[in-house]
N, C-alpha and C positions, 0 to 999 in steps of 0.2 A: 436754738432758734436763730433765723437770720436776721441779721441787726440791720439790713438794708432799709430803710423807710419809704414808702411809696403809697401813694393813694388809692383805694380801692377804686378797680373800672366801673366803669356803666358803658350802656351801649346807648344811644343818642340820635334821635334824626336830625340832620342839619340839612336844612335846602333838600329836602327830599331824598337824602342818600343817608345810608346808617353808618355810626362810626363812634370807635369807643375812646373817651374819655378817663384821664386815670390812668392809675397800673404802673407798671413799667416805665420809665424812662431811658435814655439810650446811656446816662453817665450811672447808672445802675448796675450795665451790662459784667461790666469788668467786675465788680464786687461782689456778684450774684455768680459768676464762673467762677472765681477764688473760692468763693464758700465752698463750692460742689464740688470742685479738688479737692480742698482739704476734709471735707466729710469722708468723700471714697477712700481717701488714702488711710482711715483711720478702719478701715472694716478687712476683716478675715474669713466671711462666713457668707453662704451665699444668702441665707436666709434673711441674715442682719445687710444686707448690700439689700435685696428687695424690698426690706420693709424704708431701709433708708429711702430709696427711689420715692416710692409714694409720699412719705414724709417732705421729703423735700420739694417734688410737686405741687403738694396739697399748700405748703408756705410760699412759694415762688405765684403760682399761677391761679390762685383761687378756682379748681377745679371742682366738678360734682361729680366727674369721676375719672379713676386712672385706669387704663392694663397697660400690663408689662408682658408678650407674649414670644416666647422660643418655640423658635424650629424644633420639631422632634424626627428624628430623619426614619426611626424605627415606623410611627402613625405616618409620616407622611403629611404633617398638620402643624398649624403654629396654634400651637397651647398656650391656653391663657394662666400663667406662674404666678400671678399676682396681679388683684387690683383694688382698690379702694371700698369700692361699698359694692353690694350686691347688687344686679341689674335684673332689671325686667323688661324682655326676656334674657335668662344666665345669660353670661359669656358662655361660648361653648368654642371647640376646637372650628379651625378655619385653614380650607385650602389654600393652598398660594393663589393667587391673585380676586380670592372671595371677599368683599369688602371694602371698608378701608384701610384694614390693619394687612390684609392678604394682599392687596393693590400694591401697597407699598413695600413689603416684603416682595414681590416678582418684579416691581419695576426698579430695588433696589433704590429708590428718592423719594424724599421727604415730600406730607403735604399738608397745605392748609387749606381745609375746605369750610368756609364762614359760614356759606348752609345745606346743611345735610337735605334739607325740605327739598333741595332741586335736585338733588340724588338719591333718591329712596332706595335705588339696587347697593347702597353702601353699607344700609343700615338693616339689619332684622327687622322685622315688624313686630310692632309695638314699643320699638328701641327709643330713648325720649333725647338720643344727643343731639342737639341741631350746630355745634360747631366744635371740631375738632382739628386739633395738630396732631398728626402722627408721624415718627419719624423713624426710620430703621437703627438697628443698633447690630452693630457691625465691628468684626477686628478682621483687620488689617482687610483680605477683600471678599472675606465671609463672613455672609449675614446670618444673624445670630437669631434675631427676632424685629419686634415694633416694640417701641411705644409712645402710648396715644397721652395725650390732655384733653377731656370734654368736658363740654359743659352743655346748658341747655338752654342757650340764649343761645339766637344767629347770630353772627359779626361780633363774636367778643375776644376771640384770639385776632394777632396782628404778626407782623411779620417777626417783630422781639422776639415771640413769644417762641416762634419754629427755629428761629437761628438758637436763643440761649436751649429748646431743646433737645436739638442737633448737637450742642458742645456737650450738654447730659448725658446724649444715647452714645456720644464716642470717648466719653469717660466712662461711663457703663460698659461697653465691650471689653477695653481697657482690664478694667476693676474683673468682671465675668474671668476674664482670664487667667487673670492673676490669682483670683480666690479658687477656682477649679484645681491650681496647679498648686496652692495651697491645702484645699482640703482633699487633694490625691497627694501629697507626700504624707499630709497627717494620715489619711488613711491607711498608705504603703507602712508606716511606722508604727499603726496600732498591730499591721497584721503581723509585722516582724514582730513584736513584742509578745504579740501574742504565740507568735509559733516558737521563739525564742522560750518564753514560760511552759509549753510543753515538752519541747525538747529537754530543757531541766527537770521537767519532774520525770519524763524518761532517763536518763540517763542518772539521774537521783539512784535509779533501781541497781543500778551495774557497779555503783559506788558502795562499798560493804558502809555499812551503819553503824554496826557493832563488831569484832573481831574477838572472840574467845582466847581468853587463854586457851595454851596448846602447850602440851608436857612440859609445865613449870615457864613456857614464853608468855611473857604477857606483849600485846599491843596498846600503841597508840600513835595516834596520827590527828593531822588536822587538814581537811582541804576546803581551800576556797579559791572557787574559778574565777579567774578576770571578770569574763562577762558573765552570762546569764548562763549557758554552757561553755565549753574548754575541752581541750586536748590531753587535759591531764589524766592520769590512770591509773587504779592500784587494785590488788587484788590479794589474796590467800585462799588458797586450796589446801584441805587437808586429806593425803591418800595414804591409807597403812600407817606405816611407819614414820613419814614425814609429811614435813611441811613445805609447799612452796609457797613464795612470795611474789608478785610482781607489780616492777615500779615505770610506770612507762610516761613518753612524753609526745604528742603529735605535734607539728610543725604546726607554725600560724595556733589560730584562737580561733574562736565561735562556732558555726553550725558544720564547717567541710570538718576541722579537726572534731571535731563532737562527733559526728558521721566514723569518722578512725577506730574512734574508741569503742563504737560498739561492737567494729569487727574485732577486736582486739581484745573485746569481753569474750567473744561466743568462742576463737580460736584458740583463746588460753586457756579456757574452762575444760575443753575438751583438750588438750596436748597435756595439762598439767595432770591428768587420771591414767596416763598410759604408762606404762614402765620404759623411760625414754632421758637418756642424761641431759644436761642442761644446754649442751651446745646443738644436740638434735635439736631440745624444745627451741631453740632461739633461732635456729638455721630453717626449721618446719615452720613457724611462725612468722617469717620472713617469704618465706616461697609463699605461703596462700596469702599474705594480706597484700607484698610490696606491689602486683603485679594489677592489682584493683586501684593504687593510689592516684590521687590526680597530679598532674605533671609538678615535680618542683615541692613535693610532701612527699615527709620522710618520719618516722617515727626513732625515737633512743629506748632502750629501756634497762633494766638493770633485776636479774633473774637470780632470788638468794631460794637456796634448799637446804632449812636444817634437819637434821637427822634424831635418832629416838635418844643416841647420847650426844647430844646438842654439840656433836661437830657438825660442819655448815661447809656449802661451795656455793660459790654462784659466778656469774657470767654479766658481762658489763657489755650491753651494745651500743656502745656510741656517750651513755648517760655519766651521770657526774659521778665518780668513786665512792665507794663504800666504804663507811665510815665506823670502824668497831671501836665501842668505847669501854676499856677494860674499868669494872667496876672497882675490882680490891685494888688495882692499883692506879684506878683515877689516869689513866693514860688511855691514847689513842692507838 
């Protein structure tokens, strides 16, 4: 709540001319702008930014009713996004220059009309405002929308009331833009996450789960990717008589290296079943993936084939050396 204190308006005849009593005062001004800074600066969302709008409205200005209406360039209409209480008859979408709220959205300036009674083309019929401030709400030199403060006495808003909500409508724009560019990176960020979690559970597939033993070899291994997918790669094929292995590595991390490896699944799957030595497989392997890569990716890997009496060759492209660990005698 705002801790400003003011006295509720009336509107008053004095000498035969109308004029409001109360409300606002001008050493108010400045501490009624602070609050409205430091409220917007506290919001993320655009939903929580609208409802604040009216909230703080309905404490500032003793209103009986608010809209807050944007441009929609698709309708061609300023839609009404939010307002206070229900009217009769609805808000409903409004041309540019239909209105009060459309007047001032096309002439781009703020107004205060004390009574609507002497403008009836402003108001729908049956509409019960008879005085309203409306003021565009605008960044930098695009107008965004209006918004209005009515009420249903003539001469109850004052000039206070258009200037404090003129500083509103251009901390409003302000705030609009900020949470827009706010709830478009969170959104950019759910969809990477989300495409990122698919991509892992694709590439889950191409990652062997379990690995059998194979004539007296047992496997194991552990992998876990940086991020959410990876570059990393391994694989065993078993044809005939042997075994091959492959241990590979794609440049960089995340979705282009993830991208690598799955040509890297389907080319080894298929090179490792043909009767073909290990420098073909590595040199054939090389010609159909390198020539796809994007500039500046480069893949390593490291090609082992053991045999039915578990002699072994393999081929080292670019990856880190292999590592045999003599069991009976505990040596490398």
């Amino acid at each position: 709540m705002i801790d400003v204190k003011y006295g509720k308006r009336k509107v008053v005849n004095y000498r035969g001319a109308r004029m409001v009593v109360g409300g606002l005062t001008a050493k108010n001004k400045i501490d009624i702008l602070l609050y409205i800074s430091r409220e917007f600066a506290q919001i993320n969302s655009q939903n929580e930014l609208f409802e604040r709008v009216m909230t703080l409205c309905e404490e500032i200005f003793e209103v009986d009713n608010i809209h807050l209406r944007l441009w929609n360039e698709q309708k061609q209409k300023i839609m009404p996004v939010k307002y206070m209480v229900d009217s009769e008859p609805p808000a409903r979408p409004l041309d540019s220059g239909e209105g009060f709220s459309g007047t001032v959205f096309a002439r781009r300036k703020s107004m205060l009309e004390e009574d609507l009674g002497r403008h009836p083309e402003m108001i729908d019929q049956g509409e019960k405002t008879q005085c309203v401030v409306c003021v565009p709400v605008m960044y930098r030199d695009q107008v965004l929308g209006t918004l209005s403060i009515e009420k249903h006495i003539p001469y109850f808003y004052r000039m206070d009331d258009l200037e404090i909500l003129e500083a509103m409508a251009s901390q409003l724009g302000l705030a609009l833009n900020e949470v827009e560019l706010v709830e478009g990176l969170m959104e950019a960020r759910s969809r990477i996450e989300s495409d990122l979690r698919m991509g892992r559970n694709v590439q889950s597939h191409i990652i062997p789960r379990r690995i059998d033993p194979w004539n007296g070899v047992h496997f194991y291994y552990h992998y876990e990717p940086m991020v959410e997918v990876s570059g990393d790669y391994f694989n065993v094929i078993r044809q005939g008589n042997t075994m091959t292995a492959i241990i590979a590595d794609v440049s960089g991390h995340g979705v282009p290296a993830a991208l690598v490896t799955m040509a890297l699944h389907h080319h080894f799957q298929q090179l490792a079943t043909i009767n073909i030595s290990l420098p073909e497989l590595v040199e054939e392997l090389n010609r159909q993936i390198q020539p796809n890569l994007p500039d500046g990716t480069y893949f390593t890997a490291q090609i082992l084939r053991v045999y039915q009496d578990h002699s072994f060759s393999f081929v080292n492209a670019g990856h880190h050396k292999l590592l045999h660990f003599d069991y009976g005698t505990e040596t490398y």
